[in-house]
C-alpha positions in Angstrom: 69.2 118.9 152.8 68.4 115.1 152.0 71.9 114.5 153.1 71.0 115.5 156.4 67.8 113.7 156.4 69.9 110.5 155.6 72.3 111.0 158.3 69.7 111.6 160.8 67.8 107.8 159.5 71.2 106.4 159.7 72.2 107.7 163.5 68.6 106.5 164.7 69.2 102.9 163.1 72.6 102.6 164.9 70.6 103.8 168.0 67.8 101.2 167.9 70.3 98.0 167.1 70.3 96.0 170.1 72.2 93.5 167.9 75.4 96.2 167.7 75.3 96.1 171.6 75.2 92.2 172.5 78.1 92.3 169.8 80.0 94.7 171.6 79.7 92.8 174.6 80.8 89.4 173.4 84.1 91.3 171.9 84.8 93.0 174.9 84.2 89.8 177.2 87.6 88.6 175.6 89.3 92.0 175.3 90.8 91.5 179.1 94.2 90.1 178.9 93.0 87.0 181.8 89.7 86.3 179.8 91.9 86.0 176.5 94.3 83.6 178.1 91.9 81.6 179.9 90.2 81.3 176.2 93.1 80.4 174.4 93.7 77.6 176.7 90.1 75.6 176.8 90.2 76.3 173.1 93.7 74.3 173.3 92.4 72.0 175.6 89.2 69.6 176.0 88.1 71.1 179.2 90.3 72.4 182.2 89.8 72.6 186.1 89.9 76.2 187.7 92.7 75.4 189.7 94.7 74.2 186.5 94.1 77.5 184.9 94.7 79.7 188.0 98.0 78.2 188.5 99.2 78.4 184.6 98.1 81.6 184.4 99.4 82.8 187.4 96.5 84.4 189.0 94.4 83.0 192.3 91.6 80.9 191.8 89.3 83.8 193.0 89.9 85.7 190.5 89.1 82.7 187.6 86.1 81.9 189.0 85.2 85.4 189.0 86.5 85.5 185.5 84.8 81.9 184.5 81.8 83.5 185.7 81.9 86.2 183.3 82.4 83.9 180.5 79.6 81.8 181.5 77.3 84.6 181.6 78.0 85.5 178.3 77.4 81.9 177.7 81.3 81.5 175.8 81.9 78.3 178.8 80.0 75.9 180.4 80.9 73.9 183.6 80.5 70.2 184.7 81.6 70.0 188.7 82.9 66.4 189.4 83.1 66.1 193.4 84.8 69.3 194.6 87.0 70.5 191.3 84.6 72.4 188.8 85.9 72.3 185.5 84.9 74.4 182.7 85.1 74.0 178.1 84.2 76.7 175.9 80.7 76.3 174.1 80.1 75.8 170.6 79.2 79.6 169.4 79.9 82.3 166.9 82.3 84.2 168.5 84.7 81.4 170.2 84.6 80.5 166.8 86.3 83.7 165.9 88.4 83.7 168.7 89.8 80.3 167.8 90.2 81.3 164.4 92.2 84.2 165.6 94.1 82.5 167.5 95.7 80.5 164.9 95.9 82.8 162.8 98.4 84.8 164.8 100.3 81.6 165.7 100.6 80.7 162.3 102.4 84.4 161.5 
């Protein structure tokens, strides 16, 4: 009986964590293939023009703004627009910190 009652406290903390859900979002911000390689390369790079990225990348520029956008939301990029080329670098925060350190950890295997 008070194993149940603990189990029951336990599913109703999980429940009530908004924490657990803005985490799950961040991860799964980079858990598309295009968001992972755009991230890997500003966390190579300064700062990179959309058009730069689309064409390394391979994809059109539609659909890096479109993913830029997402990032931005999520507040992992910011962007500095100098005439008509917008170029975007990834902000200083906990989980590009992550994914830079798991980047090199799997370039180091």
């Amino acid at each position: 009986m008070r194993s149940s009652i603990k189990k029951d406290n336990l599913k109703k903390e999980l429940e009530s964590k908004d924490s657990i859900l803005a985490c799950a979002r961040e991860f799964n911000m980079v858990g598309d293939p295009t968001r992972l390689k755009i991230c890997y390369l500003l966390c190579r790079h300064k700062e990179l023009s959309v058009g730069d990225i689309a064409e390394v990348i391979g994809v059109s520029i539609s659909a890096v703004s479109h993913t830029l956008r997402k990032l931005k939301k999520a507040d992992m990029v910011e962007s500095r627009r100098e005439f008509r080329t917008v170029y975007y670098k990834l902000k200083k925060s906990p989980v590009v910190e992550v994914i830079k350190d798991r980047i090199n950890h799997y370039e180091n295997i």
